[in-house]
C-alpha positions in Angstrom: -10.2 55.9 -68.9 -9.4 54.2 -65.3 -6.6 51.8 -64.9 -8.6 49.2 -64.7 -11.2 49.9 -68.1 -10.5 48.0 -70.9 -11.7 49.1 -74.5 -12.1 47.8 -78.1 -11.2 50.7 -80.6 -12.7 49.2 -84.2 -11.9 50.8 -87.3 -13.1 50.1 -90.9 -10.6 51.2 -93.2 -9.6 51.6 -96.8 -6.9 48.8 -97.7 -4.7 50.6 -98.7 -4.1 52.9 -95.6 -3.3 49.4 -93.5 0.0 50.0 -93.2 -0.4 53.5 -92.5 -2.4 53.1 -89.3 -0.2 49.8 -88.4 2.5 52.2 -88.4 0.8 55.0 -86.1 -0.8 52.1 -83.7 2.6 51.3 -82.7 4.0 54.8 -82.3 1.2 55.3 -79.9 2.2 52.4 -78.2 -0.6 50.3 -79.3 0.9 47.6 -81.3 -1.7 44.3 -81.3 -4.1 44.5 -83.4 -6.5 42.1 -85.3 -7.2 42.4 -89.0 -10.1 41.0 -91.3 -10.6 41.7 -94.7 -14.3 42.6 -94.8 -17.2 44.1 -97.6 -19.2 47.4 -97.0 -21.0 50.3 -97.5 -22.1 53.7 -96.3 -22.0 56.8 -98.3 -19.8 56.1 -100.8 -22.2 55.4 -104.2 -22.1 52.0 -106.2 -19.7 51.6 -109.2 -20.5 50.1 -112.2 -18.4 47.7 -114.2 -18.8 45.5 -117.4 -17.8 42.0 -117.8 -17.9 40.3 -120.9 -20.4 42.2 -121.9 -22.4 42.3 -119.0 -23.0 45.3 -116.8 -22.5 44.9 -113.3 -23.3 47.1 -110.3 -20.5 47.1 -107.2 -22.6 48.2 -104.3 -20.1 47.0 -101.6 -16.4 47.7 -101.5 -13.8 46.1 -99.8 -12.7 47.8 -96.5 -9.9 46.5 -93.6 -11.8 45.9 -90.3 -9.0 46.4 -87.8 -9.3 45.9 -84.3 -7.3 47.1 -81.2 -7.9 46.6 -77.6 -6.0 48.8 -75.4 -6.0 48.5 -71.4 -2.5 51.0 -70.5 -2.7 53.4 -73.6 -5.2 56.0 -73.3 -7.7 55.1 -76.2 -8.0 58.5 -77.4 -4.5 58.3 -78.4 -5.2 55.2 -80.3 -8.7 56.9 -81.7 -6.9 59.7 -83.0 -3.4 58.0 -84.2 -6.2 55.8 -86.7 -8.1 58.8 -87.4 -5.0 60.4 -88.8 -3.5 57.6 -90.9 -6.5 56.4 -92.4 -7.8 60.1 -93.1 -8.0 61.0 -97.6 -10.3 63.1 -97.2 -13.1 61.5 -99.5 -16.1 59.8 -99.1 -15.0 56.0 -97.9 -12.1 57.0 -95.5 -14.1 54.6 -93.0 -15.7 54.7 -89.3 -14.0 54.0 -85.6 -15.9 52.3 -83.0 -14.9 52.4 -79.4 -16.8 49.7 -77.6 -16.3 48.8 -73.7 -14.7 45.4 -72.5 -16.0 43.9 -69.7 -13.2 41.5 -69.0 -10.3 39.4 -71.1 -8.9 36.5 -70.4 -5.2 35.5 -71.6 -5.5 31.8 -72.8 -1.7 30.8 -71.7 -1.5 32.2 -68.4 -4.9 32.4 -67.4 -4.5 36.2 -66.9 -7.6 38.5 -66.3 -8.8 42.0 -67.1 -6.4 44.4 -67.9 -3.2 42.3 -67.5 -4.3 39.8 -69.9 -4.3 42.7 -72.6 
């Protein structure tokens, strides 16, 4: 990454391992961040439940879509800092995206590219 490339690392995550990778974000030295509680699925297979009396079929499961753009931290470090706090092992531990900015703007200052981030 070039001082001037700016990058969006997104990362679906279990709920429970939010505070986890909030934690390692900001040991890397990446601590904004944007959450949104969001519903998916991938390999993981549907559940069933029963509800008075009724049988149900759970076929997407609540995730943690957290989002990160970094501009002076190396996004690797980021990658692998969510990689390793979200990580159980089992089917469900989630996906990370790393998707290219093409410019940000800071609202309050008026601030472009990477020293808006």
């Amino acid at each position: 990454m070039t001082d001037a490339d700016i990058e969006m690392v997104v990362a679906m995550i279990r709920p429970d391992k939010l505070g986890a990778v909030k934690q390692a974000l900001a040991e890397a030295g990446a601590p904004s961040l944007t959450v949104t509680q969001v519903s998916g699925r991938g390999s993981q297979a549907a559940k069933k439940g029963q509800w008075r009396g009724e049988e149900y079929v759970v076929d997407l499961l609540q995730k943690v879509k957290v989002e990160c753009v970094v501009a002076d931290t190396p996004t690797d470090d980021v990658v692998e800092a969510i990689r390793e706090a979200a990580h159980t092992g089992e089917k469900g531990d989630g996906k990370i995206f790393v998707l290219p900015v093409s410019d940000a703007i800071q609202v309050r200052t008026g601030e472009r590219g990477p020293d808006a981030v």
